[in-house]
NUVEXLUM-73894 format. One record per residue: residue number from 1; residue in three letters; chain; x, y, z of N, C-alpha, C, O, CB in turn. Coordinates in steps of 0.1 Angstrom, whole numbers, plus 5000, padded with zeros to 4 digits. Glycine has a CB too. Example, Ala and Ser with C-alpha at 12.3 -4.5 7.8 and 13.67 -1.06 7.14 Angstrom:
[zaza 1; 'ALA'; 'A'; [5132; 4943; 5078]; [5123; 4955; 5078]; [5132; 4967; 5078]; [5142; 4967; 5085]; [5113; 4955; 5090]];
[zaza 2; 'SER'; 'A'; [5128; 4978; 5071]; [5137; 4989; 5071]; [5129; 5000; 5079]; [5134; 5011; 5080]; [5141; 4994; 5057]];
END
This chain:
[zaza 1; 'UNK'; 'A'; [5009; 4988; 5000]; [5000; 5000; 5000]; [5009; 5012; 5000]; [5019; 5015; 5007]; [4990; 5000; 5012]];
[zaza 2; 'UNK'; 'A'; [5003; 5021; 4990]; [5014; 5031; 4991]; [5013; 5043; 5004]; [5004; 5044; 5013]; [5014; 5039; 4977]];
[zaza 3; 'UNK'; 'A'; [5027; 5052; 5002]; [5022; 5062; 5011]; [5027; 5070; 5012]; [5039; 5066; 5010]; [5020; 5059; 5021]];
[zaza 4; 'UNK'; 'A'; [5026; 5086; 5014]; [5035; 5098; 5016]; [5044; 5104; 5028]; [5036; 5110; 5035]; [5028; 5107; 5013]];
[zaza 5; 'UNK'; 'A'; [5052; 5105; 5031]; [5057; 5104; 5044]; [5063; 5120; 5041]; [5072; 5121; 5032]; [5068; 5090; 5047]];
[zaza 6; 'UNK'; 'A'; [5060; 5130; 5049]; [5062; 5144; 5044]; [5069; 5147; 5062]; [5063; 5146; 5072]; [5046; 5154; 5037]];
[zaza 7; 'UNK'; 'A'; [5088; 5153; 5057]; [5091; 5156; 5069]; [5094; 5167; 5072]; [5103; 5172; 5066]; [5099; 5151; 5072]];
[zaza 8; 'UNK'; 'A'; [5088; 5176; 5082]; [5089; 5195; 5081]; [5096; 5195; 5090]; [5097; 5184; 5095]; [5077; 5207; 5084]];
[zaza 9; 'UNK'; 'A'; [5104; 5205; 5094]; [5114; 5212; 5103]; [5112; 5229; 5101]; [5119; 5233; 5092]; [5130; 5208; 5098]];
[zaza 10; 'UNK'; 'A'; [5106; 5236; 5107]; [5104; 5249; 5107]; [5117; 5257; 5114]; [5125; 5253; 5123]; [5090; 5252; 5115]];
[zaza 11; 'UNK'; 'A'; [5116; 5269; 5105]; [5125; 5277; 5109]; [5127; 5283; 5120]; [5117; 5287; 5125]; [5125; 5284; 5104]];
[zaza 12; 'UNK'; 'A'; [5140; 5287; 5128]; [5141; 5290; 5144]; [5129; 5305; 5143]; [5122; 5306; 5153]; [5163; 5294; 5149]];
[zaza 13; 'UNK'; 'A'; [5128; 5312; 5135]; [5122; 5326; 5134]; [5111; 5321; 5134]; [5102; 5325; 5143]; [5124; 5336; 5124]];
[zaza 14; 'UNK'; 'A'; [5108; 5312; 5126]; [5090; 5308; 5127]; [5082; 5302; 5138]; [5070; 5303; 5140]; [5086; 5297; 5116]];
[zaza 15; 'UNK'; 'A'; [5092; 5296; 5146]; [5084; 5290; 5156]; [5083; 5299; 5164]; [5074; 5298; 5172]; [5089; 5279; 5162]];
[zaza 16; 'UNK'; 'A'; [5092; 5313; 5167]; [5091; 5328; 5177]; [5078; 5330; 5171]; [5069; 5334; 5179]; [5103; 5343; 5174]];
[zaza 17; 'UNK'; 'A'; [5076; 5329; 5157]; [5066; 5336; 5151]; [5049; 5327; 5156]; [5038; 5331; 5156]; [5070; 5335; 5132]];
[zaza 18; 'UNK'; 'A'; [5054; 5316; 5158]; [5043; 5308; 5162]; [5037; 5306; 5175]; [5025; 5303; 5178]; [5045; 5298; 5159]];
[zaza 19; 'UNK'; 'A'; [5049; 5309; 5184]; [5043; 5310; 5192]; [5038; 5322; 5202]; [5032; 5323; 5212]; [5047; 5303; 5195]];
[zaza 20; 'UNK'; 'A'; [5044; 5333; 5193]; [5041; 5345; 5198]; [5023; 5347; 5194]; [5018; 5356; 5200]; [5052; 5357; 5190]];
[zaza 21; 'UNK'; 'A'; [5015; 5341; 5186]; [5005; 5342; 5180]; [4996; 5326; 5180]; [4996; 5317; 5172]; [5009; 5349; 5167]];
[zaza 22; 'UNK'; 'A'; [4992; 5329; 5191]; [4981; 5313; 5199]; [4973; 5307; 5189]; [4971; 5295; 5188]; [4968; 5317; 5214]];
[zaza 23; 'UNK'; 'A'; [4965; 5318; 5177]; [4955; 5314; 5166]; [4964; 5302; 5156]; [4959; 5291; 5153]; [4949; 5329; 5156]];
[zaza 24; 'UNK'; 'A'; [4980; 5308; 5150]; [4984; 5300; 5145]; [4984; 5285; 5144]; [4982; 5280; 5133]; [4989; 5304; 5147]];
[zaza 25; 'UNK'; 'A'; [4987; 5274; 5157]; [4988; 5267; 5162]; [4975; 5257; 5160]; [4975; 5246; 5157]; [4991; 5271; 5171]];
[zaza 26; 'UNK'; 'A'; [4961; 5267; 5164]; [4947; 5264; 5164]; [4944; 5260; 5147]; [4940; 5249; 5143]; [4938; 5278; 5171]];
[zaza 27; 'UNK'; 'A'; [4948; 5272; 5139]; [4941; 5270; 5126]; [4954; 5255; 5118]; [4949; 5246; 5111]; [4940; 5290; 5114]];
[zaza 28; 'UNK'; 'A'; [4967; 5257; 5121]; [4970; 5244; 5117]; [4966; 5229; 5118]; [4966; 5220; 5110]; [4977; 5245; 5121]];
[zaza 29; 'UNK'; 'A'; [4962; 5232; 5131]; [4952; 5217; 5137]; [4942; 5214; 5130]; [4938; 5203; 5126]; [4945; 5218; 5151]];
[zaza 30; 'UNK'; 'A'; [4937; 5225; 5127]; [4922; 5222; 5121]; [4923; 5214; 5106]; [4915; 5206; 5101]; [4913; 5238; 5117]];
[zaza 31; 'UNK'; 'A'; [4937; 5218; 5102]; [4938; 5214; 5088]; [4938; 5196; 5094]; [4933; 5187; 5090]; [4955; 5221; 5077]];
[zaza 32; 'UNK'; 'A'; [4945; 5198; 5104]; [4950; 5181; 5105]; [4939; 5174; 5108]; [4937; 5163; 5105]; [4961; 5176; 5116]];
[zaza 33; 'UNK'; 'A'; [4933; 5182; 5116]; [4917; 5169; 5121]; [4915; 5171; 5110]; [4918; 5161; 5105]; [4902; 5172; 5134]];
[zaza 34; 'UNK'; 'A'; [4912; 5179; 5102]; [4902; 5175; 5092]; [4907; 5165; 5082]; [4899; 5157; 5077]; [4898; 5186; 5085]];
[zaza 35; 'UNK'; 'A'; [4916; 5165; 5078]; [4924; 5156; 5068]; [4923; 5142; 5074]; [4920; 5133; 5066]; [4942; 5160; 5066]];
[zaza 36; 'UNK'; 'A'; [4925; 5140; 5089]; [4924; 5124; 5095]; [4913; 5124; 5092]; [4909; 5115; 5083]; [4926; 5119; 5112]];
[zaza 37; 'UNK'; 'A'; [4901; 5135; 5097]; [4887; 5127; 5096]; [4885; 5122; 5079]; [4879; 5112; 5077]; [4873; 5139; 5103]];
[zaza 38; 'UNK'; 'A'; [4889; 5129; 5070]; [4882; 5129; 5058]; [4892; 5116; 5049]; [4891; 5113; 5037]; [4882; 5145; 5052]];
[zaza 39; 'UNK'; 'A'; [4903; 5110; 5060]; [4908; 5098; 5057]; [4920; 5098; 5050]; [4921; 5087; 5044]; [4898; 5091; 5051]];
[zaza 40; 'UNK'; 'A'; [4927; 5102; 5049]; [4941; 5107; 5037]; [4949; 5111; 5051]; [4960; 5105; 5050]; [4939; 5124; 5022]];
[zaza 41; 'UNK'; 'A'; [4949; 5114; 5057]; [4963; 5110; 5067]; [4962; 5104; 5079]; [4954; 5106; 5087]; [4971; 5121; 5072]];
[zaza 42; 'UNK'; 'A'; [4973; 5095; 5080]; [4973; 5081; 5083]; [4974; 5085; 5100]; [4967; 5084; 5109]; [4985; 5070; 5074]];
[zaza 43; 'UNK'; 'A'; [4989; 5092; 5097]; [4995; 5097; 5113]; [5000; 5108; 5113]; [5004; 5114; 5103]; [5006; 5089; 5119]];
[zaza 44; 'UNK'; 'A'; [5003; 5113; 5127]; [5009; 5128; 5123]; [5015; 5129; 5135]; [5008; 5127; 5145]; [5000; 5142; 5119]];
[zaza 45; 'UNK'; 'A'; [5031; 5133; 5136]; [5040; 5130; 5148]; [5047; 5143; 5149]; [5053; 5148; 5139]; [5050; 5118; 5146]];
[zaza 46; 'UNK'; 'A'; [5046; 5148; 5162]; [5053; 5164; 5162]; [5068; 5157; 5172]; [5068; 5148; 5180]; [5039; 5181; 5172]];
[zaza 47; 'UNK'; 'A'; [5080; 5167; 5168]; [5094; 5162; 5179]; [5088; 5169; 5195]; [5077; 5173; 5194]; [5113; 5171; 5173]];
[zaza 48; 'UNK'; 'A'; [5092; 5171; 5204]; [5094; 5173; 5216]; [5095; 5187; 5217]; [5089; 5195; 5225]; [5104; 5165; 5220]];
[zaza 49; 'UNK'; 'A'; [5103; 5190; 5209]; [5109; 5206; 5206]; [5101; 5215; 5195]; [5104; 5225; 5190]; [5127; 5204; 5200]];
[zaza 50; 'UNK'; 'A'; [5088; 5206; 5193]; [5077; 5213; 5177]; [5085; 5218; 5169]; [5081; 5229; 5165]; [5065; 5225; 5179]];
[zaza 51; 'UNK'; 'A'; [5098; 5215; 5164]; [5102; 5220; 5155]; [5104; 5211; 5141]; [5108; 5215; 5130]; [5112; 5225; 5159]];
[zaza 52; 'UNK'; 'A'; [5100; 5201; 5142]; [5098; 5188; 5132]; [5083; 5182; 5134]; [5077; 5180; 5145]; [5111; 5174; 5136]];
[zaza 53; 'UNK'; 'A'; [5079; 5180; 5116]; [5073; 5172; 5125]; [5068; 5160; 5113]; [5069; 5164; 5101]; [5060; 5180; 5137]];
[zaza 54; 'UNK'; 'A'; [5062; 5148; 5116]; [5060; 5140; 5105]; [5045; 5136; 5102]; [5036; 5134; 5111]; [5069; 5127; 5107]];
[zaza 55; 'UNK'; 'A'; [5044; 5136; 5085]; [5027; 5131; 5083]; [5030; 5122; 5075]; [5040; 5123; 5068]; [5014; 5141; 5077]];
[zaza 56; 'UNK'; 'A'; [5024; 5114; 5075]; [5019; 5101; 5066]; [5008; 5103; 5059]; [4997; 5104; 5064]; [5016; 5089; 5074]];
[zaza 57; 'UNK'; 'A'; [5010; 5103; 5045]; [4995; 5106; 5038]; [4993; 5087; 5033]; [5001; 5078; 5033]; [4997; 5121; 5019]];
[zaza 58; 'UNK'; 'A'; [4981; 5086; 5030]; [4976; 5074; 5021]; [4969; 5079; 5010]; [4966; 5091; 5010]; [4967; 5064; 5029]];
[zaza 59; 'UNK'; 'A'; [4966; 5071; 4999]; [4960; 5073; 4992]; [4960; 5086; 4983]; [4950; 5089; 4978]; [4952; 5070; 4999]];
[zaza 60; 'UNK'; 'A'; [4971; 5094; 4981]; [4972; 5106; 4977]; [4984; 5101; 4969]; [4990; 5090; 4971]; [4972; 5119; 4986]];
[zaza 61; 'UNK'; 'A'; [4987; 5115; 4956]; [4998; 5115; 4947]; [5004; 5124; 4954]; [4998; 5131; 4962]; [4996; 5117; 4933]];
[zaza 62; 'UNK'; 'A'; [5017; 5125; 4951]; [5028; 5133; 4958]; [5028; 5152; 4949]; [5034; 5162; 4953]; [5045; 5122; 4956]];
[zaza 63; 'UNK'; 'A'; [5021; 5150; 4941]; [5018; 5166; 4938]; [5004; 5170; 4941]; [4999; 5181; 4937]; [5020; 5170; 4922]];
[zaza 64; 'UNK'; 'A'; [4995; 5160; 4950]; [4982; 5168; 4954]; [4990; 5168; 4970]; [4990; 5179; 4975]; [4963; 5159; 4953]];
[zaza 65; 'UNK'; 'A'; [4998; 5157; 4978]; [5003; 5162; 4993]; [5009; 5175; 4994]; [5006; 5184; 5002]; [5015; 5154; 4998]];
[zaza 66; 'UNK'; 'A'; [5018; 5172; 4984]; [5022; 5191; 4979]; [5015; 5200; 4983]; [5017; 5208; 4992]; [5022; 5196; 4965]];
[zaza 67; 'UNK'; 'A'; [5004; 5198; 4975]; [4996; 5209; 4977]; [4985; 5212; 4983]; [4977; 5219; 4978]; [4994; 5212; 4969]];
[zaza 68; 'UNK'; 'A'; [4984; 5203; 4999]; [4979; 5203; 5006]; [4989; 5208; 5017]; [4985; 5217; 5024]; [4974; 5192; 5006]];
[zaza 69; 'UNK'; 'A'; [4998; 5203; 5017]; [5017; 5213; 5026]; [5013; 5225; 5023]; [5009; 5232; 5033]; [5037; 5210; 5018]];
[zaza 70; 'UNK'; 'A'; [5013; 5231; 5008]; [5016; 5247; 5010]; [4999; 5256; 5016]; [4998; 5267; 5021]; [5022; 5253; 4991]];
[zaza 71; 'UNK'; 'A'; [4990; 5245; 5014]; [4981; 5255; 5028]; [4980; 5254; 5040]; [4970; 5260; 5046]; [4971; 5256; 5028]];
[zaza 72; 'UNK'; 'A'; [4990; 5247; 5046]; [4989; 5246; 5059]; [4989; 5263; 5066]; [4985; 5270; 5057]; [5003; 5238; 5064]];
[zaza 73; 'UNK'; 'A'; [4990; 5267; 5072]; [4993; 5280; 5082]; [5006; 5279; 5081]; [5012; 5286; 5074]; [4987; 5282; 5098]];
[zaza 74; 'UNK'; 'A'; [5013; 5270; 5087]; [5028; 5271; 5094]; [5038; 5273; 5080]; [5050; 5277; 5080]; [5033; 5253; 5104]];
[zaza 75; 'UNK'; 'A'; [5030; 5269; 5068]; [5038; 5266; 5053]; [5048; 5278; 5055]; [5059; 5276; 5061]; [5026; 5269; 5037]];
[zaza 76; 'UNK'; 'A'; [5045; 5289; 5049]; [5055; 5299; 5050]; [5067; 5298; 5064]; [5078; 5299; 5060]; [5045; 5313; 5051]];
[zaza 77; 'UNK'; 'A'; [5067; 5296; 5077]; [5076; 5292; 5082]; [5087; 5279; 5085]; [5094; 5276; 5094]; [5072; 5295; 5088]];
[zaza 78; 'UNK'; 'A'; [5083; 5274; 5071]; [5088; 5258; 5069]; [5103; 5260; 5064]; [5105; 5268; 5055]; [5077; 5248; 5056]];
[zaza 79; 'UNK'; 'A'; [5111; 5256; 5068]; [5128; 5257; 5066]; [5128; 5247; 5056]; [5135; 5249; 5046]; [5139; 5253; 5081]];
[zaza 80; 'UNK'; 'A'; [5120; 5232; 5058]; [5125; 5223; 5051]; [5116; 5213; 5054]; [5110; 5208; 5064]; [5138; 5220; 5054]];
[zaza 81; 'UNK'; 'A'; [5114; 5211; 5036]; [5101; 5200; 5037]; [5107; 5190; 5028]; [5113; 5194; 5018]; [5084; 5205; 5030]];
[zaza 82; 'UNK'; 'A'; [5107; 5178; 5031]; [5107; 5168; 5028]; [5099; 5156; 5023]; [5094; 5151; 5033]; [5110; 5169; 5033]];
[zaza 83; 'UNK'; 'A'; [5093; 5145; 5005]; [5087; 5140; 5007]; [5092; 5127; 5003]; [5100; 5127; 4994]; [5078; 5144; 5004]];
[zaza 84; 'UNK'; 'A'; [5088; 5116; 5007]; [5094; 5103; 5007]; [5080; 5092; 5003]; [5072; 5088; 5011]; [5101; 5100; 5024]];
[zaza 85; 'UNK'; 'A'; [5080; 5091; 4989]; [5071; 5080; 4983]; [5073; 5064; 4992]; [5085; 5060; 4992]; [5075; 5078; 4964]];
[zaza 86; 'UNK'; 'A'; [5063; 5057; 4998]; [5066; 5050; 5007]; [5059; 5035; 5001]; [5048; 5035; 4996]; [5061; 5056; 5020]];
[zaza 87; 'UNK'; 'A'; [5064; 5025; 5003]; [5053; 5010; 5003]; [5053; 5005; 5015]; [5063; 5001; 5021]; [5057; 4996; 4993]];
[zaza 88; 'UNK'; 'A'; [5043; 5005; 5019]; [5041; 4997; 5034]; [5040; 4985; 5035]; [5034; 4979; 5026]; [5030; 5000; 5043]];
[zaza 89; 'UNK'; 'A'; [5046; 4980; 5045]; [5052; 4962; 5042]; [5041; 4958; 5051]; [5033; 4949; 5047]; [5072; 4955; 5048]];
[zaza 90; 'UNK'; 'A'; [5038; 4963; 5064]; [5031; 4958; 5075]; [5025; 4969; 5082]; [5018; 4967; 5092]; [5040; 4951; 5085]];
END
């Protein structure tokens, strides 16, 4: 089964930027519940330090994940995105 494995690392300025401003945080989420509920991402893992963090898409091509990344909120403070076409063994 395939799968999209997208890895962010936001910029040291963006996370000042994020968390100086509480709405940010809120309207990013929203993207993510909604995407689990509506079934296209599988998992979504933030580091310790929220400055990484990992999603697993299913069922999507790697130029619609794309372009589901660049509307996140946090997009513009993203340092580095990463995507990794995946086959899941188990």
């Amino acid at each position: 089964m395939n799968r999209i494995m997208v890895m962010i690392t936001l910029s040291d300025n963006g996370i000042e930027t994020i968390k100086s401003n509480p709405e940010l945080p809120k309207k990013e989420m929203e993207f993510v519940a909604r995407w689990k509920e509506e079934g296209f991402l599988e998992s979504f893992f933030i580091s310790v330090s929220k400055k990484d963090a990992v999603l697993n898409f299913k069922n999507l091509d790697e130029s619609t994940t794309k372009g589901l990344i660049e509307v996140l909120p946090y997009f513009p403070y993203m340092a580095k995105i990463e995507y990794h076409n995946l086959n899941k063994q188990f």
